[in-house]
N, C-alpha and C positions, 0 to 999 in steps of 0.2 A: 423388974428392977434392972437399970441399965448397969451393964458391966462397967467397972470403972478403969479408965486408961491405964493402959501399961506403964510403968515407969521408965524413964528416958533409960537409956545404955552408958554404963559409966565410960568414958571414954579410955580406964585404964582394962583394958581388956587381952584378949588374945591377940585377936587379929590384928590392932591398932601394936603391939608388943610386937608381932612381927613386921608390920611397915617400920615401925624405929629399928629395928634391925637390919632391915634392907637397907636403911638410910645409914646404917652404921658401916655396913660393905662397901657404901659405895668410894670411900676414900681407901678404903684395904686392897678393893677391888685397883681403883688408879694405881696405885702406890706397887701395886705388883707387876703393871703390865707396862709401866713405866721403869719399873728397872732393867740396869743394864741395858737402857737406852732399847728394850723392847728384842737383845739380840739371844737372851738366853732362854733355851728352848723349857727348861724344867720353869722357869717362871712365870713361861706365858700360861706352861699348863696351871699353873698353881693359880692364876688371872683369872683361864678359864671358869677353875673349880666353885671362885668366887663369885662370878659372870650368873653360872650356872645356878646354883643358890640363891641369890638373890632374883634372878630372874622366878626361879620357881617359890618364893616366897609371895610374887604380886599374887601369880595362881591361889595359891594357898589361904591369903589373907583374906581375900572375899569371899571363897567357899567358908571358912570359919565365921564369918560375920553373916553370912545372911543361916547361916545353919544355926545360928547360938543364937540368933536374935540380938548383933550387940553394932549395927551400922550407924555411928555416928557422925557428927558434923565432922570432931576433928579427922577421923579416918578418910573423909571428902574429899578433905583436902588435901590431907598429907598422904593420901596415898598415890594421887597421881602427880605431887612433886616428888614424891622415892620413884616414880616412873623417867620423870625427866630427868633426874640427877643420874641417875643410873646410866640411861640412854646416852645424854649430851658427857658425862666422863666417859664413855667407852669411845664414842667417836674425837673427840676433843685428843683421848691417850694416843688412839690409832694415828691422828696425824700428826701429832708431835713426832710418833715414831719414824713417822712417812709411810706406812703403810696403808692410807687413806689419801684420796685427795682431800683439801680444805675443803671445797666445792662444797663436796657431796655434806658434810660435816654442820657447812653453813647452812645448805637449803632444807637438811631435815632440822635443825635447829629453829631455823623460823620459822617453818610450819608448824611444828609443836611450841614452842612459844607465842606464836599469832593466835593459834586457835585456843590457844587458854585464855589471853587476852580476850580474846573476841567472846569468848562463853563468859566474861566478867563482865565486858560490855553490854551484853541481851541480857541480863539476869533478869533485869526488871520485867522483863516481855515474856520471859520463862526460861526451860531448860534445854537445851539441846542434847540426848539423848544420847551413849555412844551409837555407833553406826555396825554392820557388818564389815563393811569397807572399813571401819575403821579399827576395828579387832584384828582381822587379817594387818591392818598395817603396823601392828606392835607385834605380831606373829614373826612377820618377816623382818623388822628392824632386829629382834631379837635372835634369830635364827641366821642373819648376814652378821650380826656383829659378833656372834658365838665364833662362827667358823671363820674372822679375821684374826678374831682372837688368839684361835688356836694355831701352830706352827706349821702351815699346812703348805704343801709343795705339788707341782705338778695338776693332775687334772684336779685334785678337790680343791686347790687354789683358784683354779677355774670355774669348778663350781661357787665356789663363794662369789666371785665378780656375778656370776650370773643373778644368785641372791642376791645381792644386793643391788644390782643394777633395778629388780624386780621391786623391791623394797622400796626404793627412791623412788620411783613410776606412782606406784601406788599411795603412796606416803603423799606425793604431790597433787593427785587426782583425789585423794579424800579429802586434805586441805582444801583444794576447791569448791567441792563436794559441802563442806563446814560452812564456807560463806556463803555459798546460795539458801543453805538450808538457815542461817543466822538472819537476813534478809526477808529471806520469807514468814518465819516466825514474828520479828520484829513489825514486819506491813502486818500480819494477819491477828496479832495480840490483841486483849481486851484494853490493854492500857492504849494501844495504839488509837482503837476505835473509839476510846472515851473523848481521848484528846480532838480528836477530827469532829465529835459530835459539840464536843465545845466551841470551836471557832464559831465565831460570826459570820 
């Protein structure tokens, strides 16, 4: 007798409860590291504290979902835009306050907005998988933007540039990394090959 399918994951769940929660930080988080124009020290920790939390909520929300059996579509999605909002408000705060270049701010922003684009673009062809490279690269986005966040002086101010110079490297080398691998899924799909066996 065939077992009968599981029933879908309601979308109101744990895990998905706490990406709307991250997503709920992520204007508490601005709003804190933006005051007082980014100069007082008790707020940036309070930033931090925010930073810190919601960062370890992404951790947390997918261990809860693949352990409770509850990964659904809307969690797909909205979990790695509570990634990007996150991300692009802590760097977007940083150079409001000047303690970022634009640069840096702009080139990690459109690498992660290119590459979601571009994963909406191949859907049809399939999925493009996260990467190694590209885990280490939200590692370190998160670990540079912790310690700009915090009010840090002297050598660990130092150490931050070094993170984050690191961050940006690898951020820009896995972006790359994305299009070849979206190109070559695309040339190597079945839809691809359907299409090429129909021409004339």
């Amino acid at each position: 007798m065939a077992t009968p399918p599981s029933p879908a994951a309601s979308p109101w769940n744990l895990a998905n409860g706490l990406t709307g929660f991250r997503v709920a930080l992520v204007p508490l988080f601005g709003w804190l590291l933006l005051h007082d124009d980014g100069r007082s020290t008790g707020w940036r920790l309070l930033a931090f504290g925010a930073f810190a939390l919601a960062s370890v909520t992404d951790r947390v929300d997918g261990e809860v979902a693949r352990r409770q059996d509850t990964v659904t579509d809307v969690g797909k999605i909205a979990d790695p835009i509570a990634d990007k909002a996150l991300i692009g408000m802590a760097l977007v705060g940083l150079s409001l306050i000047g303690d970022l270049p634009w640069w840096i701010t702009v080139v990690v922003l459109v690498r992660e907005l290119g590459v979601t684009a571009l994963r909406f673009v191949v859907i049809r062809h399939g999925v493009i998988p996260a990467s190694r490279g590209g885990k280490a690269k939200t590692l370190l986005q998160v670990v540079a933007i912790g310690l700009f966040v915090l009010p840090l002086s002297g050598a660990l101010h130092v150490l931050a540039w070094v993170v984050m110079a690191v961050a940006v490297l690898v951020t820009v080398v896995t972006g790359l990394d994305y299009v070849a691998r979206a190109v070559r899924l695309r040339r190597g799909s079945e839809r691809t090959r359907r299409k090429r066996a129909a021409r004339p």
